[in-house]
Residue frames as a rotation matrix with the C-alpha (Angstrom) as fourth column:
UNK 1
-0.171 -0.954 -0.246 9.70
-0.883 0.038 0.467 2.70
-0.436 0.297 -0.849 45.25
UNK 2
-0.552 0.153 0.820 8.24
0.151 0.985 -0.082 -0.99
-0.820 0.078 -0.567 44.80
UNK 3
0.691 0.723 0.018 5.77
0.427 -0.389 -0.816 0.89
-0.583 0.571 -0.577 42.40
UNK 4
0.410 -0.545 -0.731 8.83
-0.778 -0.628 0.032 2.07
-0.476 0.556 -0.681 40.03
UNK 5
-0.588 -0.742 0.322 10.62
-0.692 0.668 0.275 -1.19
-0.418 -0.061 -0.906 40.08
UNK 6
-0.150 0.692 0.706 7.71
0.653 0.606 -0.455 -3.00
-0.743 0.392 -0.543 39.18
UNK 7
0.784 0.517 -0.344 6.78
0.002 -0.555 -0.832 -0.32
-0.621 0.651 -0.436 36.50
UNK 8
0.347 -0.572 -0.743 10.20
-0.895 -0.438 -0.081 -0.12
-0.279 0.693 -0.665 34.94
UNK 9
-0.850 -0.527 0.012 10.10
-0.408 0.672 0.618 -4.08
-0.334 0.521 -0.786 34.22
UNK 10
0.336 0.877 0.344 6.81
0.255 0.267 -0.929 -4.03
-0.907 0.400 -0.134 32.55
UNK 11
-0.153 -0.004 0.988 6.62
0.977 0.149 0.151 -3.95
-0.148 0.989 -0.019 28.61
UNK 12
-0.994 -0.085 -0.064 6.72
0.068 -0.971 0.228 -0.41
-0.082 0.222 0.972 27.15
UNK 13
-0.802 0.592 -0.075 3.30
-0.087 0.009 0.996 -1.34
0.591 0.806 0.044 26.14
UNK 14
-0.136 0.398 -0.907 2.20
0.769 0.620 0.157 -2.61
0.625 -0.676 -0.391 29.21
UNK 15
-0.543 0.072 -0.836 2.73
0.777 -0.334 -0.534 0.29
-0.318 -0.940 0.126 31.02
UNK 16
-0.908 0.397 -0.138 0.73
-0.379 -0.633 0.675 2.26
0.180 0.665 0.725 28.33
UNK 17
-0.176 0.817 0.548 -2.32
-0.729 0.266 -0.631 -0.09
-0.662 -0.511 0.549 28.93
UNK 18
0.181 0.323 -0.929 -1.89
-0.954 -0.173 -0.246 -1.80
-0.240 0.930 0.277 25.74
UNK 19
0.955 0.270 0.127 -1.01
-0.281 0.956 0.080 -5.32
-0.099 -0.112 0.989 26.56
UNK 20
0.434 -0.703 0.563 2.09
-0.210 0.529 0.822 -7.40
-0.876 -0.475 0.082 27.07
UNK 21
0.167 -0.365 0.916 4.30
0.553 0.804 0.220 -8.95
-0.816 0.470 0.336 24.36
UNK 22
-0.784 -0.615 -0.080 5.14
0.393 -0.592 0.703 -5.74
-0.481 0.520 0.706 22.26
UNK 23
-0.088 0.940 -0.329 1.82
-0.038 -0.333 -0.942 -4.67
-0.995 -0.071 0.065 22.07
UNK 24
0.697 0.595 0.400 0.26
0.373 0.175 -0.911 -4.03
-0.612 0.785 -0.100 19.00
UNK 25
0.582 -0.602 -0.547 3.55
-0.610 -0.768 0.196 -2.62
-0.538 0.220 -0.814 17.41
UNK 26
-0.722 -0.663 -0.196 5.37
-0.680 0.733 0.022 -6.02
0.129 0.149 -0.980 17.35
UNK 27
0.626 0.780 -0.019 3.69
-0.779 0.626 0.013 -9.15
0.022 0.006 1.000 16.54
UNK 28
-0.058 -0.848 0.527 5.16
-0.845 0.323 0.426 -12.11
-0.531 -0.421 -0.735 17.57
UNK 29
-0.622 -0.250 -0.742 5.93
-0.694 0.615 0.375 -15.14
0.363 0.748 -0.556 15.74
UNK 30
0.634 0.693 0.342 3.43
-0.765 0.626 0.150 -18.41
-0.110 -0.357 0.928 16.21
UNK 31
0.523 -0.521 -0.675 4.93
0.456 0.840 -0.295 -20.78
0.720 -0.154 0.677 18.69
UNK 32
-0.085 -0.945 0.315 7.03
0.181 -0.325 -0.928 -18.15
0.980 -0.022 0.199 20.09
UNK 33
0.056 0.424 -0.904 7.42
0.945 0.270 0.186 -17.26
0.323 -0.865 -0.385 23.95
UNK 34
-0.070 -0.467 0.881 7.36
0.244 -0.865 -0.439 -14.72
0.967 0.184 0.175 26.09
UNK 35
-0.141 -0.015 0.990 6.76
-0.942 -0.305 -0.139 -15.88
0.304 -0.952 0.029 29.58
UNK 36
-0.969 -0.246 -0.004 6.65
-0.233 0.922 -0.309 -18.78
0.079 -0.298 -0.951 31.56
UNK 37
-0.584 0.809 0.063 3.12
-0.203 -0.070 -0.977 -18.00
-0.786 -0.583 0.205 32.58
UNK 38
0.196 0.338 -0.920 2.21
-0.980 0.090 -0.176 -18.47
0.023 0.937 0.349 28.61
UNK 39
-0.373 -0.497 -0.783 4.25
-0.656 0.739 -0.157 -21.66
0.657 0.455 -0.601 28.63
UNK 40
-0.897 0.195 0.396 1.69
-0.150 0.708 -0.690 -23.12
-0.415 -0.678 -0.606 31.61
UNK 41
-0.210 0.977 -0.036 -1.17
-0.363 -0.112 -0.925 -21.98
-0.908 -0.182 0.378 30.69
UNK 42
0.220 0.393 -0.893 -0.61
-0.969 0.189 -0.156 -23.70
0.107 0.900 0.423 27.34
UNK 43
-0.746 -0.324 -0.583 0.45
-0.174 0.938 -0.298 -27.03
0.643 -0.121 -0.756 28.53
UNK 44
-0.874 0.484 0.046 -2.83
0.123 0.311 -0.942 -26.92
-0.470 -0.818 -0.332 30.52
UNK 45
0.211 0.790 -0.575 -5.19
-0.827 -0.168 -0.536 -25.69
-0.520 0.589 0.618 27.77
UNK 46
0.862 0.458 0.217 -5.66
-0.217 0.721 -0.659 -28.06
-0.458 0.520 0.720 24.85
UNK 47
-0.338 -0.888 0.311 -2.47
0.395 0.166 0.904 -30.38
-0.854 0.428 0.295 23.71
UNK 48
-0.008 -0.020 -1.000 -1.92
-0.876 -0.481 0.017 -28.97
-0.481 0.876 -0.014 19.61
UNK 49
0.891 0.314 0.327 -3.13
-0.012 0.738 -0.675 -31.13
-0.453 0.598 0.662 16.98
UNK 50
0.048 -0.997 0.063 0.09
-0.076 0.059 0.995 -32.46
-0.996 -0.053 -0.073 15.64
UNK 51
0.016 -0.064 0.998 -1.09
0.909 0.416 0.012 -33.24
-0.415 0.907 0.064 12.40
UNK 52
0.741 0.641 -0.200 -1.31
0.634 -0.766 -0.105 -29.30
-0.220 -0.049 -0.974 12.40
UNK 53
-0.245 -0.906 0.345 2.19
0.924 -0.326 -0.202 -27.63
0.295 0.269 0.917 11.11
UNK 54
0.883 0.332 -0.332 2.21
0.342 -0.939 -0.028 -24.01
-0.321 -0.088 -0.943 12.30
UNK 55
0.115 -0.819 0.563 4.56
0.869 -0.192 -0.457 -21.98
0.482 0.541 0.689 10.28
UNK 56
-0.111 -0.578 -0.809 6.81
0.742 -0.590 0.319 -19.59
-0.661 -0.564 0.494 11.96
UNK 57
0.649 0.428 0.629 6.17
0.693 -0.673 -0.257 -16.04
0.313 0.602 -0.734 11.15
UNK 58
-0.345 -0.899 0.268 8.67
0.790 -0.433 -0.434 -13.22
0.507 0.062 0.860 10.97
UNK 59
-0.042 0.383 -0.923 7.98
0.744 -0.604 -0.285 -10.34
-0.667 -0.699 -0.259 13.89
UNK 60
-0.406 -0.155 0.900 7.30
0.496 -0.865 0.075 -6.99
0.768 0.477 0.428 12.20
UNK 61
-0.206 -0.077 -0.976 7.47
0.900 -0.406 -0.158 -3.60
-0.384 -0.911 0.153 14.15
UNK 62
0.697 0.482 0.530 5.38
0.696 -0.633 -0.339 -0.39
0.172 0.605 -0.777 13.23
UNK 63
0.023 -0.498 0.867 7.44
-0.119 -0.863 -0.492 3.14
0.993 -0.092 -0.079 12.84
UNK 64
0.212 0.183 0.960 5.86
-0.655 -0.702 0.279 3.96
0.725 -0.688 -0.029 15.91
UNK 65
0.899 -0.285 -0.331 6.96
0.382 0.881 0.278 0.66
0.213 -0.376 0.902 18.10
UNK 66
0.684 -0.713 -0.151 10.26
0.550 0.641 -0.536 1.39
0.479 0.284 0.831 16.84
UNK 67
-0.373 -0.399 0.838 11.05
-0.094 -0.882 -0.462 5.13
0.923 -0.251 0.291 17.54
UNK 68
0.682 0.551 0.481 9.23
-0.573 -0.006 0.819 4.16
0.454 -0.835 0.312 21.15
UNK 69
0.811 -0.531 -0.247 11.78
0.458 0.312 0.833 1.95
-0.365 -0.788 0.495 22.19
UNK 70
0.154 -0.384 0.910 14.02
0.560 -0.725 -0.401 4.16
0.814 0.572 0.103 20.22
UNK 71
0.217 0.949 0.227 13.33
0.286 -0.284 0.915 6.50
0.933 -0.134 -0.333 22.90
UNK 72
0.958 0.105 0.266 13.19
-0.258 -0.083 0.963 4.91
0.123 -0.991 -0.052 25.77
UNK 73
0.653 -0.733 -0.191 16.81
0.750 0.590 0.298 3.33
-0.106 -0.338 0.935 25.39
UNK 74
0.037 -0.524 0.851 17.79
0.373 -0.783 -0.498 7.00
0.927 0.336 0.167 24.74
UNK 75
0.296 -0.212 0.931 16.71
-0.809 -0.574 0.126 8.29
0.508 -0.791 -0.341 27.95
UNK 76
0.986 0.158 -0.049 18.04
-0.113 0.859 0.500 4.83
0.121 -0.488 0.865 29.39
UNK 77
0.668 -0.742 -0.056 21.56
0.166 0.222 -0.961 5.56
0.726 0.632 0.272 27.97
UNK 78
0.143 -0.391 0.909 22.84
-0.581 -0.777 -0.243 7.45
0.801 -0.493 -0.338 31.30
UNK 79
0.367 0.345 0.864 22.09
-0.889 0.403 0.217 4.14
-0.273 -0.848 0.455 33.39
UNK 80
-0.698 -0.716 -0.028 24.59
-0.716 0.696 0.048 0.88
-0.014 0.054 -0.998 33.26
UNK 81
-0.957 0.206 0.206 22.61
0.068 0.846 -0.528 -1.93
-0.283 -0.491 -0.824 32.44
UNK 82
-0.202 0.945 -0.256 19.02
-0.190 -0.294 -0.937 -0.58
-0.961 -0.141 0.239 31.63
UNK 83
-0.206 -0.147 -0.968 19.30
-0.938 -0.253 0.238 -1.00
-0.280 0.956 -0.086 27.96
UNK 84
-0.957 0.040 -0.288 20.20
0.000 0.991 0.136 -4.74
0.291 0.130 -0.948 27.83
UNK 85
-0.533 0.833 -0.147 16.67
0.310 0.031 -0.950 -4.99
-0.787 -0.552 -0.275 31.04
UNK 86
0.266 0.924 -0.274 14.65
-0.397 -0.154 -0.905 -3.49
-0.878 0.350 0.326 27.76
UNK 87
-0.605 -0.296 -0.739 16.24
-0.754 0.511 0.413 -5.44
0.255 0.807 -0.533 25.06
UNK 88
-0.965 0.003 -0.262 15.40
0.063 0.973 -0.223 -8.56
0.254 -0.232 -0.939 26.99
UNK 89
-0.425 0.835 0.351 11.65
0.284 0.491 -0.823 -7.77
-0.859 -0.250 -0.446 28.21
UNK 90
-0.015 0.605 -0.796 10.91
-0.710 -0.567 -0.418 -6.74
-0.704 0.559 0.438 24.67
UNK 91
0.334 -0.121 0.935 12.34
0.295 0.955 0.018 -9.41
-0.895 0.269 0.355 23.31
UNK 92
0.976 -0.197 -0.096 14.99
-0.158 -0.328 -0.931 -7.69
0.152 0.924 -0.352 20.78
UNK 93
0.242 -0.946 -0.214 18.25
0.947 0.182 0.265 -7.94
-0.212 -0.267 0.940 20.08
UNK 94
0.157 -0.337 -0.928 20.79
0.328 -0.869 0.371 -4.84
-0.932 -0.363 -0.026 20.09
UNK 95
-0.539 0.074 0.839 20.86
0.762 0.466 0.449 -5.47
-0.358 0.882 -0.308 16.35
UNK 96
0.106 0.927 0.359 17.35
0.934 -0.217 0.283 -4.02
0.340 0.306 -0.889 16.25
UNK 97
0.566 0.039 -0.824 18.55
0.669 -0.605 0.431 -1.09
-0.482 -0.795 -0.369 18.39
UNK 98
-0.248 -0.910 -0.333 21.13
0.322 -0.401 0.858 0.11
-0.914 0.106 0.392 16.10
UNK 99
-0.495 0.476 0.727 19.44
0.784 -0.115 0.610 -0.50
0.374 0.872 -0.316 12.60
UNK 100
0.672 0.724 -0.156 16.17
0.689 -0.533 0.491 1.79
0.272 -0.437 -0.857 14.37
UNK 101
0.398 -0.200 -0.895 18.78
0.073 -0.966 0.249 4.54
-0.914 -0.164 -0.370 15.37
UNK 102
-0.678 -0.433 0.594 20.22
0.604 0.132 0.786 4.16
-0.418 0.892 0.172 12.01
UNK 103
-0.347 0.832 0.432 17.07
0.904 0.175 0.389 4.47
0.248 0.526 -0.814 10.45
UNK 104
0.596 0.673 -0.438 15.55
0.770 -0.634 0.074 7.34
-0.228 -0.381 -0.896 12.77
UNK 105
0.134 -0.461 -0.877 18.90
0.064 -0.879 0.472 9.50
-0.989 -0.119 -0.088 12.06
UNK 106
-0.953 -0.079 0.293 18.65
0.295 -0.018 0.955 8.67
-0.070 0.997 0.041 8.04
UNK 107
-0.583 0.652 -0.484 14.86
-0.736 -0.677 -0.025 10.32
-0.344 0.341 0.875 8.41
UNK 108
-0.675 0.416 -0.609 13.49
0.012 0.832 0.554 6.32
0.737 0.367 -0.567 7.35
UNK 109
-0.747 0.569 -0.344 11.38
0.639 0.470 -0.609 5.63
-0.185 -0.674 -0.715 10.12
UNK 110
-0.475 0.554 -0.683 9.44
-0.010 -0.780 -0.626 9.22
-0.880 -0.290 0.376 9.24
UNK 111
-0.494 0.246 -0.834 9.29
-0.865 -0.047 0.499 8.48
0.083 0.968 0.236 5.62
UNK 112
-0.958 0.168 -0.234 7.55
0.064 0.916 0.396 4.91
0.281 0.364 -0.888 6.54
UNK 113
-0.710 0.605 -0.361 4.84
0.274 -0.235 -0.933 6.71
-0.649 -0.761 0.001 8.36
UNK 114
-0.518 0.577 -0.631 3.61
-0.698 -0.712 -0.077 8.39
-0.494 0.401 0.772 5.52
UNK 115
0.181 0.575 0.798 1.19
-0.397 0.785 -0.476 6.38
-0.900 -0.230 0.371 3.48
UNK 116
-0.400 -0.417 0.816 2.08
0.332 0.764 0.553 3.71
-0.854 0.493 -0.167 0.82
UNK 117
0.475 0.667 0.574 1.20
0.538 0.295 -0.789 3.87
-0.696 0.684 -0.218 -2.69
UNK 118
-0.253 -0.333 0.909 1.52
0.876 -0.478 0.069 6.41
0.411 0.813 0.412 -5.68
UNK 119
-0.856 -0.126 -0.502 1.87
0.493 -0.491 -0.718 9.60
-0.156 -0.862 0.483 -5.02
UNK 120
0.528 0.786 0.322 -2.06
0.524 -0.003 -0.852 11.46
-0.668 0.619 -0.413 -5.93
UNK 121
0.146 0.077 0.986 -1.54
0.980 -0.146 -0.134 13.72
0.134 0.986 -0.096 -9.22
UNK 122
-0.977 0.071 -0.201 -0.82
-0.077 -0.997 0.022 17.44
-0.199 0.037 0.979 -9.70
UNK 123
0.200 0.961 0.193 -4.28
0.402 0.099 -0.910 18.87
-0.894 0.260 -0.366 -10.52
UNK 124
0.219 -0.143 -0.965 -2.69
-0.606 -0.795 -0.020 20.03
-0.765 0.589 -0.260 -13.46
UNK 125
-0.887 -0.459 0.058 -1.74
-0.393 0.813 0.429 16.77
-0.244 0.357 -0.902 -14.51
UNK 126
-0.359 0.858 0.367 -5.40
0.306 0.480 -0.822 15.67
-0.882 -0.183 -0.435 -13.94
UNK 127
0.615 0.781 -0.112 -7.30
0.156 -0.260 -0.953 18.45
-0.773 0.568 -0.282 -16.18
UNK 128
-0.196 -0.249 -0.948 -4.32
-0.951 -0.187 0.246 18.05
-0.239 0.950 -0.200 -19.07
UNK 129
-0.982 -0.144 0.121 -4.89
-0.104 0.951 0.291 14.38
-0.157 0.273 -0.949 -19.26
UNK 130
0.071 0.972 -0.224 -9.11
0.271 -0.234 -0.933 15.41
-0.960 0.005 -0.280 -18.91
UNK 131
0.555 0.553 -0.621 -8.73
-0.307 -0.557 -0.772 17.40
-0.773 0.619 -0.140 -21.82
UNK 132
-0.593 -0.611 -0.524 -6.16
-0.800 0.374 0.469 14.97
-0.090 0.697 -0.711 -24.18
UNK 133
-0.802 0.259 0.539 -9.13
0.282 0.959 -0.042 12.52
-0.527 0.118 -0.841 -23.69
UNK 134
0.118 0.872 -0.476 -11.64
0.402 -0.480 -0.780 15.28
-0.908 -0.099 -0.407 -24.53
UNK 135
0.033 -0.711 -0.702 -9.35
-0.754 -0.479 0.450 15.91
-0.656 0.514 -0.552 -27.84
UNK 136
-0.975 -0.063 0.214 -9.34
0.018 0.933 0.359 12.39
-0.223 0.353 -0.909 -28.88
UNK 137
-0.169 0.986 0.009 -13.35
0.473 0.089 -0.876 12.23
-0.865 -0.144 -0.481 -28.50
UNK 138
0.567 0.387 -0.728 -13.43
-0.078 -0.854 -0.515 15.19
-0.820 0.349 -0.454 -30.85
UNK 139
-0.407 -0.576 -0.709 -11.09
-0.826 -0.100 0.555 14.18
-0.391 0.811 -0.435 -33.21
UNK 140
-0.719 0.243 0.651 -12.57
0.386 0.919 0.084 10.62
-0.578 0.312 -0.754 -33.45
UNK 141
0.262 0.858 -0.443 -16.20
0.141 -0.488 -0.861 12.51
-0.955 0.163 -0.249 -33.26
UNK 142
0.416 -0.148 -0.897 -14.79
-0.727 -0.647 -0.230 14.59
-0.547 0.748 -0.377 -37.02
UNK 143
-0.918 -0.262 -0.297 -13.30
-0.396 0.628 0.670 11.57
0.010 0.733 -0.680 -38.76
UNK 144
-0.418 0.745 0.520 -16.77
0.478 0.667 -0.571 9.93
-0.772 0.009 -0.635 -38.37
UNK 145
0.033 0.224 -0.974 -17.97
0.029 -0.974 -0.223 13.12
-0.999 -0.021 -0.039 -39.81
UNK 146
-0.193 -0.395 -0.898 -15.89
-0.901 -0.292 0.322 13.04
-0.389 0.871 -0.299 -42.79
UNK 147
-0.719 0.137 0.681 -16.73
-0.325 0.800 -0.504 10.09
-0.614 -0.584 -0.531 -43.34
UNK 148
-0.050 0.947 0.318 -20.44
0.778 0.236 -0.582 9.68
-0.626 0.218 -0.749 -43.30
UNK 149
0.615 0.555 -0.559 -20.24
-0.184 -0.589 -0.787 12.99
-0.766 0.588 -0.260 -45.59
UNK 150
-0.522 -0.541 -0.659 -17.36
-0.818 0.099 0.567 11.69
-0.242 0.835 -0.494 -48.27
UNK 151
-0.911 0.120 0.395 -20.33
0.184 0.975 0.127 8.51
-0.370 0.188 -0.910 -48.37
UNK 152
0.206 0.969 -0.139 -23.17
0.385 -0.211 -0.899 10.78
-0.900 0.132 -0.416 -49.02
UNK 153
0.083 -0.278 -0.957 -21.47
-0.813 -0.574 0.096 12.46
-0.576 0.770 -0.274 -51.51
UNK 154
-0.882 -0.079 -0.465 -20.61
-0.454 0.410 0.791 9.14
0.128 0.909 -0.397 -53.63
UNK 155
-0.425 0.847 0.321 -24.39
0.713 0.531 -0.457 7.96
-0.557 0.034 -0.829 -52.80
UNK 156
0.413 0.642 -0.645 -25.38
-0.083 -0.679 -0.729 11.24
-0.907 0.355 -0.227 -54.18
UNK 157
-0.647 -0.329 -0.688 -23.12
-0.701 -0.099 0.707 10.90
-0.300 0.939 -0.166 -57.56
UNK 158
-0.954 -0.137 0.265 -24.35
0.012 0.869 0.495 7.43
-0.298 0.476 -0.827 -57.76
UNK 159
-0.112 0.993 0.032 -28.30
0.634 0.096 -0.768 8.21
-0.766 -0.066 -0.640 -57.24
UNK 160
-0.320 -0.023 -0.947 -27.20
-0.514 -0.836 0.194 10.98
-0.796 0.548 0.256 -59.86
UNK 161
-0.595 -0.406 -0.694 -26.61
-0.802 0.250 0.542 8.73
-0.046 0.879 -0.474 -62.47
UNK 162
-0.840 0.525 0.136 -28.98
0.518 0.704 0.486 6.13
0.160 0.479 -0.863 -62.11
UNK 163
-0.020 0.992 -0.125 -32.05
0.576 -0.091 -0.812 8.85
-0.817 -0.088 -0.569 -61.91
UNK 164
-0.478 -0.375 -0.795 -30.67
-0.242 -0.813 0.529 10.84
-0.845 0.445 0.298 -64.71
UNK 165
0.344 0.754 -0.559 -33.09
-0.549 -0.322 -0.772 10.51
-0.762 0.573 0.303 -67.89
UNK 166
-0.140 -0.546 0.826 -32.60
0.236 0.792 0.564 8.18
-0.962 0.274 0.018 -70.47
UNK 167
0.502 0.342 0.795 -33.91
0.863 -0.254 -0.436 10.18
0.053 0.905 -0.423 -73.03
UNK 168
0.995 -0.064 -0.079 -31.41
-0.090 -0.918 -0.386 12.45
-0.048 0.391 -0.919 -72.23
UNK 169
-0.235 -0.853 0.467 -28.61
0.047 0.470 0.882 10.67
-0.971 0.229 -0.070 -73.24
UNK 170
0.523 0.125 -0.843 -28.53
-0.849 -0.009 -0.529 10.62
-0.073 0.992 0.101 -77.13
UNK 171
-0.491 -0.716 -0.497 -25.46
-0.794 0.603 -0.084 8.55
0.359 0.353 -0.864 -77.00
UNK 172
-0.794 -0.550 0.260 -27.21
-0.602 0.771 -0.206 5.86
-0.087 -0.320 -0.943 -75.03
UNK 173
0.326 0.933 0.150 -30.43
-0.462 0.295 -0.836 5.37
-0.825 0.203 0.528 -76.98
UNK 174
0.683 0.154 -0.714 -28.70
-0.712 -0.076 -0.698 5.57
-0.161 0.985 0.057 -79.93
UNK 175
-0.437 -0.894 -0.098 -26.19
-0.835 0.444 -0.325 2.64
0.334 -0.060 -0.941 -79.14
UNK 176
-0.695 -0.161 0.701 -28.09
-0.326 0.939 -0.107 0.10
-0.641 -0.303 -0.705 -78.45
């Protein structure tokens, strides 16, 4: 029985193996407490360099944190009093309890699981954009083309005319 009581005022996390203070789910602000036994053992370690400002950071709580104490304050819900006993050793307010069933019955907490970003591409999307670049290439590729042959051609008129015979010309012997 002492072995329940003690287990049911340990840290969800704690009784996972996973360490104290909202385990790796919840990160706690710098500065912040969470036990007296913190608040000796730092007044016995090294005083804080004052010239040092630590800035207060804002707690964040993964999906999975949330829908865990989610959870447990569900199957807690039948028991006067238990609810508040894990508010307080988690260090949350009921706030957080409501938003997080909010959330879990609007389907949010499952959509934050999934990973971030864009979503990838259709593969159709891929091999029409493959082949509008493969279009371009080929169209550039044929104006060069035309081009370099609408410049041979006036290199060939011009090489016409200046290898063409001067003794066949009549008109331009006889003019000058």
């Amino acid at each position: 029985m002492k072995g329940e009581i003690g287990a049911q005022k340990m840290s969800l996390f704690e009784r996972n193996g996973v360490g104290g203070n909202g385990g790796p789910g919840a990160e706690r602000a710098v500065g912040e407490r969470s036990s007296g036994a913190a608040v000796r053992a730092l007044s016995q370690a090294e005083a804080p360099n004052p010239e040092l400002a630590q800035r207060a950071q804002r707690r964040r709580f993964t999906s999975a944190y949330k829908l865990a104490i989610v959870r447990e304050a569900d199957s807690l819900a039948d028991r006067p009093g238990e609810i508040g006993a894990l508010l307080r050793r988690e260090g949350l307010y009921s706030s957080n309890l409501t938003k997080w069933r909010r959330q879990r019955d609007e389907g949010a907490l499952e959509a934050l699981s999934r990973p971030r970003g864009p979503k990838p591409p259709h593969p159709l999307e891929l091999e029409n954009a493959q082949l509008k670049r493969r279009l371009a290439q080929a169209e550039a590729e044929l104006e060069k083309a035309r081009t370099v042959i609408e410049v041979q051609g006036n290199v060939s008129a011009l090489l016409g005319r200046l290898v063409e015979p001067r003794s066949a010309n009549p008109e331009g012997s006889a003019g000058r």
